[in-house]
N, CA, C and O of each residue as an XYZ file, in Angstrom:
452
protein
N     -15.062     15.808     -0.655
C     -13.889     14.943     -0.780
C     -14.243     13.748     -1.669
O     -15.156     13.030     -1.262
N     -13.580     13.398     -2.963
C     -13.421     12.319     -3.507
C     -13.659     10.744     -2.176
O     -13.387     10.634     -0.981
N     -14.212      9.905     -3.084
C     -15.048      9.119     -2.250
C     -14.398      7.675     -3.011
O     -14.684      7.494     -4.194
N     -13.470      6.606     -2.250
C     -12.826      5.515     -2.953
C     -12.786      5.504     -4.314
O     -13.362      4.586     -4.899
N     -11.999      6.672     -5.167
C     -11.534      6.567     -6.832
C     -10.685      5.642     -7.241
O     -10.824      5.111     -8.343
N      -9.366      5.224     -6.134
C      -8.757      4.500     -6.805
C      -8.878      2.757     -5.882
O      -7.987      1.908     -5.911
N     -10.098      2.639     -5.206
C      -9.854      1.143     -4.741
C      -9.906      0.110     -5.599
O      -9.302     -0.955     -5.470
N     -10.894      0.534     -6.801
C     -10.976     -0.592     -8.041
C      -9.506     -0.760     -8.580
O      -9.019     -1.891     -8.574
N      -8.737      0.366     -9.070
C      -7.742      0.323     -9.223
C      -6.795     -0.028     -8.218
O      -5.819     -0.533     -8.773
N      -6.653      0.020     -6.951
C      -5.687     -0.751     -6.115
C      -6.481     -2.384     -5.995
O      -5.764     -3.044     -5.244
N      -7.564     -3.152     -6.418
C      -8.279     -4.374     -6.377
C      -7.376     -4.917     -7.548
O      -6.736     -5.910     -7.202
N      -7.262     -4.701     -8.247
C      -6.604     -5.675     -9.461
C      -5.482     -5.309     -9.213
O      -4.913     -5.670    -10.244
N      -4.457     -4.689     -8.386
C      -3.051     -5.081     -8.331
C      -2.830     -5.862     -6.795
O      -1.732     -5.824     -6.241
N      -3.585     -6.314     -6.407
C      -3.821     -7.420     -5.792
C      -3.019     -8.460     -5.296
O      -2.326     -8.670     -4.301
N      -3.448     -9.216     -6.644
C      -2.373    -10.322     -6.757
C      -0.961     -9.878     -6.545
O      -0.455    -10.320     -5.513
N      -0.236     -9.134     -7.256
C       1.060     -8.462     -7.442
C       0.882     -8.348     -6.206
O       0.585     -9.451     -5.747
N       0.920     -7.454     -5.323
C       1.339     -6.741     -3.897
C       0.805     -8.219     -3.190
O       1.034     -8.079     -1.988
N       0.438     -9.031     -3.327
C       0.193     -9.796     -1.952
C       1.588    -10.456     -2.086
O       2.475    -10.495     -1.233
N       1.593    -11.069     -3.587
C       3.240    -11.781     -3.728
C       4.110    -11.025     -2.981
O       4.567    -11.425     -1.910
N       4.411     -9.800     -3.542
C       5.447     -9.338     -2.872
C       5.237     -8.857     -1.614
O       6.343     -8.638     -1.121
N       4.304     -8.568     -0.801
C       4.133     -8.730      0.667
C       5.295     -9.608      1.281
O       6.213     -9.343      2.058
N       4.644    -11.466      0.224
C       5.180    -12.325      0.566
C       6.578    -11.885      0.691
O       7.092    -11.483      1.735
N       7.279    -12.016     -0.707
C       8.728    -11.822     -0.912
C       9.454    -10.854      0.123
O      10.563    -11.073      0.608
N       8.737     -9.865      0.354
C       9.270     -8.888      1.331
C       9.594     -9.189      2.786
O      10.177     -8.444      3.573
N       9.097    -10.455      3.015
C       9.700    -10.657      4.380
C      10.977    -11.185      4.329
O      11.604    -11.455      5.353
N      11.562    -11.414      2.814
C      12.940    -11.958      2.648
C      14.112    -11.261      2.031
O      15.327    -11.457      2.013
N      13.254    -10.332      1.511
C      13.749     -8.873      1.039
C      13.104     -7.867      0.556
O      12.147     -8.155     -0.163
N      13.374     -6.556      0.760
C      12.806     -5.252      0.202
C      12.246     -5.497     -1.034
O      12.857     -6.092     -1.922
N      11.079     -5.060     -1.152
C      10.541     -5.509     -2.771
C      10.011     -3.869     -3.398
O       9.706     -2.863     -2.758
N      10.054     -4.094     -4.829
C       9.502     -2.909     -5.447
C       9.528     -3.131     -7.234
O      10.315     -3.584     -8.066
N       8.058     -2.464     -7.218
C       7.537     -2.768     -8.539
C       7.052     -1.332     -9.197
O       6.647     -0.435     -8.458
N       7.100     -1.212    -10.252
C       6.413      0.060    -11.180
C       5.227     -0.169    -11.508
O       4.821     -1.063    -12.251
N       4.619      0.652    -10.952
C       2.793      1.043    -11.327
C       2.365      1.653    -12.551
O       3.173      2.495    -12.944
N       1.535      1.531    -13.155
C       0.943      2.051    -14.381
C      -0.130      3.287    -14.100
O      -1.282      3.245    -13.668
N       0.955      4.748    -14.640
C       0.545      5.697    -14.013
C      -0.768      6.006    -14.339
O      -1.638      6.510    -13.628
N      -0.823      5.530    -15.871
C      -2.243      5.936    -16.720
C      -3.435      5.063    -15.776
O      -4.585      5.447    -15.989
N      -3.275      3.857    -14.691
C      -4.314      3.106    -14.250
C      -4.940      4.583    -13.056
O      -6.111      4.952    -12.968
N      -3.892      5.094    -12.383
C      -4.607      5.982    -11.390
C      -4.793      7.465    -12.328
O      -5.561      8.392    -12.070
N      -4.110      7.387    -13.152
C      -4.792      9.068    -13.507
C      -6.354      9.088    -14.403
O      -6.988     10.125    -14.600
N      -6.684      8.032    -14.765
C      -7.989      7.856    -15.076
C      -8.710      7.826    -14.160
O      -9.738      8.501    -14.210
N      -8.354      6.868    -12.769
C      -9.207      7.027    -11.965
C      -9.830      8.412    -11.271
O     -10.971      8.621    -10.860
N      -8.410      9.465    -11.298
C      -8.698     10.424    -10.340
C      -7.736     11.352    -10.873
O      -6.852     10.868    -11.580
N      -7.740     12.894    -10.619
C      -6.625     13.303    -11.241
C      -5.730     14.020     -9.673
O      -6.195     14.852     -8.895
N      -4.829     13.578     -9.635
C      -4.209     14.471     -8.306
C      -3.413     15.668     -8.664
O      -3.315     16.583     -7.847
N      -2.831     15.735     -9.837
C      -2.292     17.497     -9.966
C      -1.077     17.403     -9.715
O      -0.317     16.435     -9.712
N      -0.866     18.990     -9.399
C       0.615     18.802     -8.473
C       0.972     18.010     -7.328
O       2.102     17.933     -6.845
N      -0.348     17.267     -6.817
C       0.098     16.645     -5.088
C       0.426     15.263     -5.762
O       0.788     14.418     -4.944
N       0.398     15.001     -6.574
C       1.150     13.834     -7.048
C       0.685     12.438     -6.467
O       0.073     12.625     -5.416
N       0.769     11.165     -6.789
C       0.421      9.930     -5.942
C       1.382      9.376     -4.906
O       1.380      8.227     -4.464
N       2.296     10.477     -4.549
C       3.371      9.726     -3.859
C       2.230      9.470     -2.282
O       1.056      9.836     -2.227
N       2.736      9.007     -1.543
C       2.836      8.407     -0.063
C       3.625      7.281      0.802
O       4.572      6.565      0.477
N       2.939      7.373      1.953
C       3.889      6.095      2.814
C       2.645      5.928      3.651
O       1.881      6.844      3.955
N       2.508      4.520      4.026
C       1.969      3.883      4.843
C       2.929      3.245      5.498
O       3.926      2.694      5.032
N       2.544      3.354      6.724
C       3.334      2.574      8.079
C       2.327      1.802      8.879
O       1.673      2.467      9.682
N       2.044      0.275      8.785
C       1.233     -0.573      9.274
C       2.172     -1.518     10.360
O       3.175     -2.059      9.895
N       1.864     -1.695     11.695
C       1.566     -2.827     12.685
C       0.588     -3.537     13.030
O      -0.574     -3.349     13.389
N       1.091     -4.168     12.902
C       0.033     -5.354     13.017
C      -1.344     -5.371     12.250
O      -2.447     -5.445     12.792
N      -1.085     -5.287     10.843
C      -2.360     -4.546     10.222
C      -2.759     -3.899      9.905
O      -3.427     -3.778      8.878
N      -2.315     -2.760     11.213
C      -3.281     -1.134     11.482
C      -2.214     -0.026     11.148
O      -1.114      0.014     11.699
N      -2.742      1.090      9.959
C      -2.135      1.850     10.167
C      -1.846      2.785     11.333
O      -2.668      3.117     12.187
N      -0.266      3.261     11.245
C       0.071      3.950     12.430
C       0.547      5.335     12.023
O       0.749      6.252     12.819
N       0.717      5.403     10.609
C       0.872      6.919     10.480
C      -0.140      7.662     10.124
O      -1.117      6.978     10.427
N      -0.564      8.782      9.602
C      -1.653      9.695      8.855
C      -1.782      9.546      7.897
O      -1.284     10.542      7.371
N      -2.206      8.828      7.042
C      -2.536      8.325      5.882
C      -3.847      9.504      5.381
O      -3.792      9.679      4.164
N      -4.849     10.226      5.982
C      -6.173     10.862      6.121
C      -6.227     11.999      4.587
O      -7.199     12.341      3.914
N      -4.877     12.318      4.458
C      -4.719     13.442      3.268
C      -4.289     12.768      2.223
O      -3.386     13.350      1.621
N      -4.627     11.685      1.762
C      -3.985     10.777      0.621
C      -5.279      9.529      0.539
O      -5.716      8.619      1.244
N      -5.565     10.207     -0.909
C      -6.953      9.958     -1.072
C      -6.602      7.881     -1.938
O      -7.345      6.901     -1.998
N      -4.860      8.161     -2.507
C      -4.192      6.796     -2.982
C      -3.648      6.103     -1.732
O      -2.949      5.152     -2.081
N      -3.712      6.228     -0.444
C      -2.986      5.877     -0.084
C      -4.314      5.232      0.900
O      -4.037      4.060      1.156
N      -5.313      5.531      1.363
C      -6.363      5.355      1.876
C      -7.373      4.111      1.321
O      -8.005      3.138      1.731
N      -7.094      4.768      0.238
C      -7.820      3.358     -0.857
C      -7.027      2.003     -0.836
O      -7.539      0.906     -1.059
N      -6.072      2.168     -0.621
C      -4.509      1.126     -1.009
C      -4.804      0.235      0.221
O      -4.594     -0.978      0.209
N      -5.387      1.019      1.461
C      -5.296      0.566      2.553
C      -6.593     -0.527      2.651
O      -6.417     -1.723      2.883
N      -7.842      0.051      2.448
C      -9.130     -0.401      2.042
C      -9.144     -1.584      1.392
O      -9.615     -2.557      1.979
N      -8.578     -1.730     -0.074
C      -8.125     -2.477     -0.387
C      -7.522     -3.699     -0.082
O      -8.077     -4.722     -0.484
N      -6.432     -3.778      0.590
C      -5.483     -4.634      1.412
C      -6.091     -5.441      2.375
O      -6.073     -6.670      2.438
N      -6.943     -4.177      3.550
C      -7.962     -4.925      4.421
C      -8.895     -5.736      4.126
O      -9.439     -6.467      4.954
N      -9.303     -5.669      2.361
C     -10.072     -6.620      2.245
C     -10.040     -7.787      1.606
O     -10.939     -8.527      1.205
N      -8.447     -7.872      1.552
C      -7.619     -9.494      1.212
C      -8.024    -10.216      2.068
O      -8.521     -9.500      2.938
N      -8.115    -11.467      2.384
C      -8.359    -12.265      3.494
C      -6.575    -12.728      3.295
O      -6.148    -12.371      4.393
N      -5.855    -13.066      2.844
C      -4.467    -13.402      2.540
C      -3.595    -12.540      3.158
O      -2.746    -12.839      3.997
N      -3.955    -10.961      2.497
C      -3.096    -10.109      2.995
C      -2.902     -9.581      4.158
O      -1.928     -9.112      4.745
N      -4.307     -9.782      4.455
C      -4.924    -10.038      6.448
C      -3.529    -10.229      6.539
O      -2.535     -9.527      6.354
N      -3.741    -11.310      6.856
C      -3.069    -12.889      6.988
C      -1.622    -12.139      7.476
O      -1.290    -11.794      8.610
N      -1.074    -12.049      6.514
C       0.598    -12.030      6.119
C       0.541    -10.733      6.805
O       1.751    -10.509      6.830
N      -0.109     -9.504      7.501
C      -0.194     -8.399      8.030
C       0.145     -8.593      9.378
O       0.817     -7.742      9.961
N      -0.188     -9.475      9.864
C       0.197     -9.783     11.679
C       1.313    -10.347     11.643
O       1.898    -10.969     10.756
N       1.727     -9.913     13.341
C       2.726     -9.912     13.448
C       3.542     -8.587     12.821
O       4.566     -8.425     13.485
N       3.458     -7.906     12.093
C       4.865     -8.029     11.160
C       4.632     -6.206     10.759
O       3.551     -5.901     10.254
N       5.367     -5.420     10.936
C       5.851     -4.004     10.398
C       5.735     -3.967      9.510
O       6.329     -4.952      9.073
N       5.066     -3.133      8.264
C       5.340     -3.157      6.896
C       5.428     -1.373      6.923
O       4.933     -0.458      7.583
N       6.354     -1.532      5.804
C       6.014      0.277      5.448
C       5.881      0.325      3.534
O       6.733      0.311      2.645
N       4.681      0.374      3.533
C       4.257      0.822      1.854
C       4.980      2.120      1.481
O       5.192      2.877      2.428
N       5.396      2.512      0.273
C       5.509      3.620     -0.234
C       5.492      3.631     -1.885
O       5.911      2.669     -2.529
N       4.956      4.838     -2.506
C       4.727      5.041     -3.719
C       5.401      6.437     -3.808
O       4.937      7.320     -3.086
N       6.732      6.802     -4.841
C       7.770      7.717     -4.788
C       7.514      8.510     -6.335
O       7.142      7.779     -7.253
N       7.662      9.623     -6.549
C       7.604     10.198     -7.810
C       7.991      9.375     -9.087
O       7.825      9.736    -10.252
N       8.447      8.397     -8.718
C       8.606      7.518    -10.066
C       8.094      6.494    -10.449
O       8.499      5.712    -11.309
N       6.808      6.442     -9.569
C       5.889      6.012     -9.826
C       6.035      4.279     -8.986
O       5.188      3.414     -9.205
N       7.015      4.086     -8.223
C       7.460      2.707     -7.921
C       6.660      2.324     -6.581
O       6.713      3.357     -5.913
N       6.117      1.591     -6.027
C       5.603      0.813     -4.928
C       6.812     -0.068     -4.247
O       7.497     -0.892     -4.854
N       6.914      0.233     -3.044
C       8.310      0.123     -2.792
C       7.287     -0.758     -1.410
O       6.125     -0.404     -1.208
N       7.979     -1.952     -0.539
C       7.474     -2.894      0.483
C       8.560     -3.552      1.101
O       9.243     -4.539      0.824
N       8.515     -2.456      2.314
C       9.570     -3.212      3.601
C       8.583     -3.702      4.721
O       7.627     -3.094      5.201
N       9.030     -4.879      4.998
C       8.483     -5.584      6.362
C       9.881     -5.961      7.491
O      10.991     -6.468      7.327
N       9.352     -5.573      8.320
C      10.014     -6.478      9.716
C       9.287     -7.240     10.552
O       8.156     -6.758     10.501
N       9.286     -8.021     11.184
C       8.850     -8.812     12.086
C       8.727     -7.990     13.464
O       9.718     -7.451     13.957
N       7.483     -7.929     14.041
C       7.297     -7.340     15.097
C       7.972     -7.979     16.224
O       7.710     -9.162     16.443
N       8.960     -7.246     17.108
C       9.484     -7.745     18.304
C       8.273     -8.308     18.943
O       7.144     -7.819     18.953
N       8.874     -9.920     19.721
C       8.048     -9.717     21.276
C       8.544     -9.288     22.693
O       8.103     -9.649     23.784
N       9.730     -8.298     22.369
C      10.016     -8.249     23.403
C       9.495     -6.561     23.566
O      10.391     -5.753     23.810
N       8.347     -6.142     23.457
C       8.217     -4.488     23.477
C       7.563     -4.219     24.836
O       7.316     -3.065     25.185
């Protein structure tokens, strides 16, 4: 199994996704990725770079395990001290869609669960 190909490449979009982390707690945010940054890194084929991450409180909660972009993305993130940060509390769901877009919804975690 390919071994972190694209974390360098999810490290320098960084900046970008922490902003809109930010922005996303005030609205749905979404930006276009530069496909040529991950197909150098790695080539995925027909399985394409799409995914979804579903994080509480931080931690992913869906299966992320078969998504070698989506794993790295995660790696990555965890090792913001910022993006920490802005991760608690709060629902986020990442996604990256055939058109290449990074798409970032957050909700605020109930306290009443």
């Amino acid at each position: 199994m390919e071994d972190r190909q694209y974390l360098t490449t999810w490290k320098r979009y960084l900046p970008v996704i922490r902003l809109h982390i930010k922005k996303s707690l005030n609205e749905d945010q979404q930006f276009k990725l530069n496909i040529q940054d991950f197909e150098s890194a790695g080539d995925r084929g027909k399985s394409g770079y799409t995914f979804n991450i579903q994080m509480e409180n931080g931690k992913v909660i869906n299966n992320i395990s078969g998504s070698a972009v989506a794993r790295d993305l995660y790696e990555a993130l965890k090792s913001d001290d910022a993006i920490k940060a802005m991760l608690l509390d709060k629902n986020i769901k990442i996604s990256v869609g055939k058109t290449f877009i990074l798409s970032i919804k957050t909700t605020h975690l109930s306290a009443y669960r």
